[in-house]
PAFIZA-802112 format. One record per residue (C-alpha): chain; x, y, z. Coordinates in Angstrom, 3 decimals, m for minus. Each point is the difference from the previous one (the first is absolute). Layout:
@unit: A, u: X, v: Y, w: Z
...
***
This chain:
@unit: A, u: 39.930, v: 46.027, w: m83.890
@unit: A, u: 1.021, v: m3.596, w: 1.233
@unit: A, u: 3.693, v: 1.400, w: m0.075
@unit: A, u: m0.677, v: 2.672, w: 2.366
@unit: A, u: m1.906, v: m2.131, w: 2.624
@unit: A, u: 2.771, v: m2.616, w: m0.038
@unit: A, u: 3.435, v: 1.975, w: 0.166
@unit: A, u: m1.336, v: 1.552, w: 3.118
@unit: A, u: m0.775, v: m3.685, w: 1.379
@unit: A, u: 3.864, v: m1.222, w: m0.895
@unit: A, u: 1.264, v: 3.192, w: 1.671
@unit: A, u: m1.438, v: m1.016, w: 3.354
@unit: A, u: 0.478, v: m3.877, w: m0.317
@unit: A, u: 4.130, v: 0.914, w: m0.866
@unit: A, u: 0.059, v: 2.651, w: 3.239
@unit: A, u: m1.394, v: m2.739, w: 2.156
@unit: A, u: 2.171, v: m2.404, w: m1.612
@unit: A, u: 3.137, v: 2.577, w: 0.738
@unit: A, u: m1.265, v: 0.786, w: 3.699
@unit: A, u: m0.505, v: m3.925, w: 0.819
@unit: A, u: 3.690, v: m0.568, w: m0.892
@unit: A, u: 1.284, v: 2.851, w: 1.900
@unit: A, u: m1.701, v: m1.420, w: 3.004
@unit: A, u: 1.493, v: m3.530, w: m0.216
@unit: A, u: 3.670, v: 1.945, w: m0.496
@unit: A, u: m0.016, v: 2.168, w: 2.764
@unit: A, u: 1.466, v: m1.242, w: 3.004
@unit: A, u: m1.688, v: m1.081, w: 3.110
@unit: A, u: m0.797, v: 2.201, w: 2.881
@unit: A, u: 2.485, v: m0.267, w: 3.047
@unit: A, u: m1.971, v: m0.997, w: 2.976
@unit: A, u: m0.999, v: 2.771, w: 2.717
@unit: A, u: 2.129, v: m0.455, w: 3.084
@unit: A, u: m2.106, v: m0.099, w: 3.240
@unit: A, u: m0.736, v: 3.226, w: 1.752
@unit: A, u: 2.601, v: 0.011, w: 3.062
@unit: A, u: m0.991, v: 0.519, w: 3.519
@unit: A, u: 1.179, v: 3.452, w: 2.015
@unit: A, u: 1.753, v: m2.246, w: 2.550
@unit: A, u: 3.521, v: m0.056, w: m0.463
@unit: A, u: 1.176, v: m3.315, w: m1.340
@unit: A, u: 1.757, v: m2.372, w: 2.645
@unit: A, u: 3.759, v: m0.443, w: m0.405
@unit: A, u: 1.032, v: m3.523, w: m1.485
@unit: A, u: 0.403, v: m2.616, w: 2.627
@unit: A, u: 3.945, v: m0.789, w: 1.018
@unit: A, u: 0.709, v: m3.272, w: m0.854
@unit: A, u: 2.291, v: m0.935, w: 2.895
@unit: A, u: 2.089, v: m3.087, w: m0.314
@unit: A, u: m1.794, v: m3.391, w: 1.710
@unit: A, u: 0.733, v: m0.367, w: 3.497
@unit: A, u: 2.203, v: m3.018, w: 1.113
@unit: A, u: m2.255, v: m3.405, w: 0.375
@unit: A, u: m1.563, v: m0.961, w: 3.687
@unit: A, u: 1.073, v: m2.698, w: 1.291
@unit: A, u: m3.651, v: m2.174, w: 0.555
@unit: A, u: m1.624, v: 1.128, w: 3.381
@unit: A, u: 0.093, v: m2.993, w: 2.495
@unit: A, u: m3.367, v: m1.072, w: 0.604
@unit: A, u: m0.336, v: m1.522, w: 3.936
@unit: A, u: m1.713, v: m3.150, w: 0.156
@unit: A, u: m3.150, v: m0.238, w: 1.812
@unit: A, u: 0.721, v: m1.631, w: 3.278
@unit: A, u: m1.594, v: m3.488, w: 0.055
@unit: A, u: m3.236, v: 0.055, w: 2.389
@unit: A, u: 0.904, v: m0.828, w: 3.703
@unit: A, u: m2.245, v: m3.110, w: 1.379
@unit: A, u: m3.272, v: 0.644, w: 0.716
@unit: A, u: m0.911, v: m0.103, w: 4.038
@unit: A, u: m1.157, v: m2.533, w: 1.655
@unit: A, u: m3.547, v: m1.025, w: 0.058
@unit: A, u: m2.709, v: 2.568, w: 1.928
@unit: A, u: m1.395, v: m2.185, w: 2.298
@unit: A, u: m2.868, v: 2.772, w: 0.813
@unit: A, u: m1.086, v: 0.237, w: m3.724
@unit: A, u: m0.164, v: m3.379, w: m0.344
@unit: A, u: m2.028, v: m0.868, w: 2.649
@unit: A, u: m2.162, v: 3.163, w: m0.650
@unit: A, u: m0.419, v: m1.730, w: m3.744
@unit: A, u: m1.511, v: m3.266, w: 1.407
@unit: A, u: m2.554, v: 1.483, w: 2.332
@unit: A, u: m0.793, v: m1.189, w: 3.501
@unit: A, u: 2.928, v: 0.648, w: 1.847
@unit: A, u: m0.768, v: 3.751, w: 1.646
@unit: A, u: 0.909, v: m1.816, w: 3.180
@unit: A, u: 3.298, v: m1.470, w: m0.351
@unit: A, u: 1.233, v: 3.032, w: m2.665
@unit: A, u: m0.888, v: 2.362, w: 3.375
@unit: A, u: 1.698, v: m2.296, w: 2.185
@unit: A, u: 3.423, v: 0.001, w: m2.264
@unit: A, u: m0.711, v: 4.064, w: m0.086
@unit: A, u: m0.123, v: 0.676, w: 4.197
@unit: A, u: 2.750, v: m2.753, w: 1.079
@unit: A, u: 2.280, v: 1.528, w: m2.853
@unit: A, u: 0.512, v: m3.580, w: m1.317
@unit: A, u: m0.894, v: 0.985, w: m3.788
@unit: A, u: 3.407, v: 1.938, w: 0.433
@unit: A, u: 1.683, v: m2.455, w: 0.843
@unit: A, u: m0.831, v: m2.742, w: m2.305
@unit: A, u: 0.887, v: 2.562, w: m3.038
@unit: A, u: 3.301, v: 0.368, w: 1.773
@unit: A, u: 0.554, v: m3.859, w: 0.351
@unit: A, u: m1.110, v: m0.280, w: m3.344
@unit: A, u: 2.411, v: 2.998, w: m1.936
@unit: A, u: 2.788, v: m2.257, w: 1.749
@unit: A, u: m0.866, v: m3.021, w: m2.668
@unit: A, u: m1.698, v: m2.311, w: 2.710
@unit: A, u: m2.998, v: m1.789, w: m0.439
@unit: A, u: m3.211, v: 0.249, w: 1.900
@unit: A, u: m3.293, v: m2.295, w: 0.115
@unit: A, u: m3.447, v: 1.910, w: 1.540
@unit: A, u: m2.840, v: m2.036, w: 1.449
@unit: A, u: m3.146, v: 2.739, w: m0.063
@unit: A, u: m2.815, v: m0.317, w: 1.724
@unit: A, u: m2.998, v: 1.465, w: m1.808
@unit: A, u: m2.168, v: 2.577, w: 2.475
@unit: A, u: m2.364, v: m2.546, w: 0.453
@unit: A, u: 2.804, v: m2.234, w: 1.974
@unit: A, u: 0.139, v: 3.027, w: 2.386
@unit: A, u: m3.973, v: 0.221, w: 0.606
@unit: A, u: 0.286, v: m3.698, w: 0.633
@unit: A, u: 2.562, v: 1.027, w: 2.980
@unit: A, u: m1.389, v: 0.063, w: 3.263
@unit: A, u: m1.521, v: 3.217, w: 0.948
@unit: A, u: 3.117, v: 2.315, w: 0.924
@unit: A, u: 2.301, v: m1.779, w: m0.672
@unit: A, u: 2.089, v: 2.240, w: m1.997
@unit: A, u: m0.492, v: 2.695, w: 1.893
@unit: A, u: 1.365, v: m1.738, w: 3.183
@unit: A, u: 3.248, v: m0.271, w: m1.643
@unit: A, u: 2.622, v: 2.238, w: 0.880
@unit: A, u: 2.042, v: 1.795, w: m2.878
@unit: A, u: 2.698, v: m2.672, w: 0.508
@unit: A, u: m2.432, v: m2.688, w: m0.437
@unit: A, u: m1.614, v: 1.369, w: m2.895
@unit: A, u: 3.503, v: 0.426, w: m1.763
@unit: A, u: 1.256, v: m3.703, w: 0.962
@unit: A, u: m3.544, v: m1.258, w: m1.245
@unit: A, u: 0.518, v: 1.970, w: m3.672
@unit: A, u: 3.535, v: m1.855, w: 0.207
@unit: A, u: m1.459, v: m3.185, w: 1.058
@unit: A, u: m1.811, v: 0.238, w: m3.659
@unit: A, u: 3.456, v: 0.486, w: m1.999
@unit: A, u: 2.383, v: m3.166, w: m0.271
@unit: A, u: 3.447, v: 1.385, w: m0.948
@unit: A, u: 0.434, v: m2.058, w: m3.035
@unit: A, u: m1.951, v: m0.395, w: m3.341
@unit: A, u: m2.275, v: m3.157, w: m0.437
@unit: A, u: m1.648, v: m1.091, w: m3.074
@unit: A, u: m2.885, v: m2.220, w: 0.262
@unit: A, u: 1.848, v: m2.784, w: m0.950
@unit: A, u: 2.418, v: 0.899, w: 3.119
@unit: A, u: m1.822, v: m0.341, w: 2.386
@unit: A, u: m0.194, v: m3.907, w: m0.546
@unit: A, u: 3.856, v: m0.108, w: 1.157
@unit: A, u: m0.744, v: 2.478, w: 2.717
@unit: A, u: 2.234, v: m1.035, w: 3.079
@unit: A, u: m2.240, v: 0.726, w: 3.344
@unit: A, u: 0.234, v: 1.974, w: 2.315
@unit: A, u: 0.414, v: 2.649, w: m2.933
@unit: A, u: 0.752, v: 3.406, w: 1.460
@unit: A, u: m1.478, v: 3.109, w: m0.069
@unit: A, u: 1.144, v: 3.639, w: m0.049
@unit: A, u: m0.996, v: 0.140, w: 3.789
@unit: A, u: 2.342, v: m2.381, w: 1.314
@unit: A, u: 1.504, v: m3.591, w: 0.243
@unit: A, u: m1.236, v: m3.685, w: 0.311
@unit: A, u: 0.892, v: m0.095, w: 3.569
@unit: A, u: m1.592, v: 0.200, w: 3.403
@unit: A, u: m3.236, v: 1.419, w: m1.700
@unit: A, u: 0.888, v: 2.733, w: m1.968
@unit: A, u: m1.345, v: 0.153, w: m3.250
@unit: A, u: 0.066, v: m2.719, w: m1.904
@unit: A, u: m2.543, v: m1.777, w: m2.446
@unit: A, u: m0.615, v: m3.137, w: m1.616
@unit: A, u: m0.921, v: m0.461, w: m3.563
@unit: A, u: m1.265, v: m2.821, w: m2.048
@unit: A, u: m1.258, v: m1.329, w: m3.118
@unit: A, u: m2.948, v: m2.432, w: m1.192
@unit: A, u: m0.020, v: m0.090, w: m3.597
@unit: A, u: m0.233, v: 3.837, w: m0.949
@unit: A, u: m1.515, v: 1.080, w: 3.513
@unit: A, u: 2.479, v: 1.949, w: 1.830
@unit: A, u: m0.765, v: m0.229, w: 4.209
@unit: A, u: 1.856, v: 2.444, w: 2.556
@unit: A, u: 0.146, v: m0.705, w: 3.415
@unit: A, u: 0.873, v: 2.321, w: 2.930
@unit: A, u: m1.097, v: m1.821, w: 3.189
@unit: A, u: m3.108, v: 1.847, w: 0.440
@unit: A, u: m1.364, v: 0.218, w: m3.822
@unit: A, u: m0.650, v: m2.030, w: m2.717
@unit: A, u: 0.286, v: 1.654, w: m3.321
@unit: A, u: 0.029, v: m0.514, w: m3.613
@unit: A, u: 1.130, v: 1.402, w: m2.613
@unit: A, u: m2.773, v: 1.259, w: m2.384
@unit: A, u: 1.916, v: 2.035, w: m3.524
@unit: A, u: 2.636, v: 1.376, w: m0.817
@unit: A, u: m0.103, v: 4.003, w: m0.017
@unit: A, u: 3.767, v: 0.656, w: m1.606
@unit: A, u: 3.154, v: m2.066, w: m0.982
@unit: A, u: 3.096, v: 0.716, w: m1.520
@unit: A, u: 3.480, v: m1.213, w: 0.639
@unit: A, u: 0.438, v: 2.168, w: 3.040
@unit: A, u: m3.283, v: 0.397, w: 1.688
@unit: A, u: m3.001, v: m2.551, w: 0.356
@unit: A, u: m2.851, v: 1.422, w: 1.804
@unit: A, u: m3.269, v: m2.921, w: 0.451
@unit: A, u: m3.564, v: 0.982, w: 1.709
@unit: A, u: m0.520, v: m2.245, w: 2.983
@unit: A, u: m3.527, v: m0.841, w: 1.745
@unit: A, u: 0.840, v: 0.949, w: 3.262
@unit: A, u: 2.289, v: 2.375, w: 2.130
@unit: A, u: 3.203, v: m1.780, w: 1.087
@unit: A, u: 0.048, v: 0.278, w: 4.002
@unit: A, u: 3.407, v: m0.921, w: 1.431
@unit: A, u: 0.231, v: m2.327, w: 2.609
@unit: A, u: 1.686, v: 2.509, w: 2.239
@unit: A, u: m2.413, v: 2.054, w: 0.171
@unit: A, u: m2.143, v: m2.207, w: 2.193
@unit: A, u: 1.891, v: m2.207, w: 1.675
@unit: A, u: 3.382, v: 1.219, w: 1.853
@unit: A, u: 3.117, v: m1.232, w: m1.236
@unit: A, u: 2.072, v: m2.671, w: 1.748
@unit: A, u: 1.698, v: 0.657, w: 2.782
@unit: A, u: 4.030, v: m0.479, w: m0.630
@unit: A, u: 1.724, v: m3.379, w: 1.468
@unit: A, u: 1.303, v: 0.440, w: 3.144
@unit: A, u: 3.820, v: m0.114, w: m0.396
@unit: A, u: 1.713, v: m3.174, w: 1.196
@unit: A, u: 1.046, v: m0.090, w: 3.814
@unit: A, u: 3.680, v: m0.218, w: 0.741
@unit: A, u: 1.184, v: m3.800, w: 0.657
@unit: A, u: 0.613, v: m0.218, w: 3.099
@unit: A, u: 3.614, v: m1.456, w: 1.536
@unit: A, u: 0.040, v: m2.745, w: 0.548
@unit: A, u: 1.021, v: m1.617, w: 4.025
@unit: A, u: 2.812, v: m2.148, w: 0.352
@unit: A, u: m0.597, v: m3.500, w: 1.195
@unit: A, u: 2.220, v: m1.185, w: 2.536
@unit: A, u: m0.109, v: m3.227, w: m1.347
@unit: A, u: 1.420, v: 0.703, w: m3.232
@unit: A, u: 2.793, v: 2.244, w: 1.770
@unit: A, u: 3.722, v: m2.408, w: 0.294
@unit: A, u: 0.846, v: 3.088, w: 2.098
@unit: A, u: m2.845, v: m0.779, w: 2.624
@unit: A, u: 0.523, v: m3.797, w: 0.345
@unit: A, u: 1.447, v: m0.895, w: 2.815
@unit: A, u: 0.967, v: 3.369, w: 1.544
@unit: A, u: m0.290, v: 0.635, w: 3.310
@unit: A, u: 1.738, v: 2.915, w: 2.318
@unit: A, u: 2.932, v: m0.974, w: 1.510
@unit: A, u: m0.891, v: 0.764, w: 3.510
@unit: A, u: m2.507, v: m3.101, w: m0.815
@unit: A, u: 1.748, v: m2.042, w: m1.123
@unit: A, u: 2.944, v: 0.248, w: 3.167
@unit: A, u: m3.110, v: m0.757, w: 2.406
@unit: A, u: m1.343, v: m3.041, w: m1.693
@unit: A, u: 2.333, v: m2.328, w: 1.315
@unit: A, u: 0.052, v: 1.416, w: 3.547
@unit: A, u: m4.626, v: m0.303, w: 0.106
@unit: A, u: 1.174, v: m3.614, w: m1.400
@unit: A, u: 1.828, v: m0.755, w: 2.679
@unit: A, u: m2.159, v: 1.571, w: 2.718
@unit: A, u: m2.670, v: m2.398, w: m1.057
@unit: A, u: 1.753, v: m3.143, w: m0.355
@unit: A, u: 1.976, v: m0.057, w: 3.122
@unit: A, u: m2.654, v: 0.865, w: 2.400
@unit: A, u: m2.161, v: m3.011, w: m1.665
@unit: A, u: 2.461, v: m2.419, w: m0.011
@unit: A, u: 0.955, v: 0.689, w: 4.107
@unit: A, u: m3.521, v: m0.426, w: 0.556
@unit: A, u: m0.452, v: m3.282, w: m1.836
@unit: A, u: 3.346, v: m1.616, w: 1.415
@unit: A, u: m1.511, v: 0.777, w: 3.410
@unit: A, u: m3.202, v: m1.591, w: m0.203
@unit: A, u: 1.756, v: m3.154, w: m1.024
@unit: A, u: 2.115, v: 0.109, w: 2.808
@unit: A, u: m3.047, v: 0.323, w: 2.366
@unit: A, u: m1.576, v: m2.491, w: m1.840
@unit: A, u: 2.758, v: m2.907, w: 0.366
@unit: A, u: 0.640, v: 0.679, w: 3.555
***
């Protein structure tokens, strides 16, 4: 009975023992290629031979930035406030063009500005009485033509000139000196001072002044010009200085002054002889 139970028991351990070594023979499964798509497949890429090297591209340079202009005078004086009045006079007398003109040609500049309250402080139509001409010679009459530090101004040579004209015959001039750090201006007709400094650099130097500069010509006329020198006038000959005239006398004188002699002398001496005569008798 215990036979029969166990062959059937070795029958199935030696078929599993068969089957398990089958499996560990047989070989392994080839792998199952991906499923290929309906669209045709793209030719292979020609492989053309490398083209020749480029020469490097020539990169331009950047051209090196130009100088910047020269200063706005508008802006700036727009920046510091209080100067509507002078920044419209430099707008209608056309003088804001040319100081950036003067300026783009490397000169220098110095600005006295008044402040608007200068111009209330000006007699009551004043600036309106001015002609166009006037009103442009008095912007220029604010501009000296040269740049002045504070520490200039000490070495300032008067008469300094203006934009508006010369040192002569009352043009335009002014007259500038220094006490300590107190800068005074001068014009003839105004005494000003100068009160800050609204912009400096090495080209332009603009300083706030107390007052409106009034030019000297504008209220009293110039000078007349010097009369040009008379002629000299010849000068007369004097007789007495002439050898010619010594001594010279016509020659139908001279051939009578014997004979008038003689009529006078022999008249006389008849006359004298013959009182004598009568007299001794």
């Amino acid at each position: 009975m215990t036979c029969n139970i166990v062959s059937p028991f070795l029958f199935l351990f030696y078929f599993l023992l068969q089957f398990t070594c089958n499996l560990a023979q047989a070989p392994a499964m080839a792998p199952i290629p991906p499923a290929q798509s309906s669209a045709p497949a793209s030719p292979p890429p020609t492989i053309s031979s490398p083209p020749a090297p480029l020469s490097s591209p020539i990169v331009a340079s950047a051209p090196a930035p130009g100088p910047s202009g020269p200063p706005n005078v508008i802006k700036i004086l727009a920046k510091a406030g209080s100067c509507s009045t002078f920044i419209k006079l430099l707008q209608v007398t056309h003088e804001v063009g040319e100081i950036t003109s003067y300026l783009n040609k490397s000169n220098s500049l110095t600005m006295f500005v008044p402040p608007d309250g200068a111009f209330l402080n000006l007699k009551t139509g004043t600036l309106n009485s001015f002609s166009d001409q006037r009103k442009a010679d008095l912007v220029k009459f604010h501009i000296l033509p040269s740049y002045f530090s504070l520490s200039q101004f000490q070495t300032a040579s008067n008469p300094v000139p203006t934009q508006a004209g010369g040192t002569t015959n009352r043009e335009f001039p002014i007259n500038i000196t220094t006490n300590g750090t107190a800068v005074n201006i001068t014009t003839g007709i105004v005494n000003a001072s100068l009160t800050s400094t609204i912009y400096t650099d090495s080209q332009l130097a603009i300083y706030q002044v107390d007052k409106v500069l009034l030019p000297l010509k504008f209220f009293v006329p110039p000078l007349p010009p010097a009369p040009a020198p008379a002629p000299s006038k010849p000068q007369k000959d004097d007789p007495s200085s002439d050898s010619s005239s010594v001594n010279v006398v016509p020659s139908g004188a001279t051939s009578l002054l014997p004979h008038m002699f003689r009529g006078m002398v022999y008249p006389g001496s008849f006359f004298f002889f013959s009182v004598c005569f009568v007299y001794m008798s």
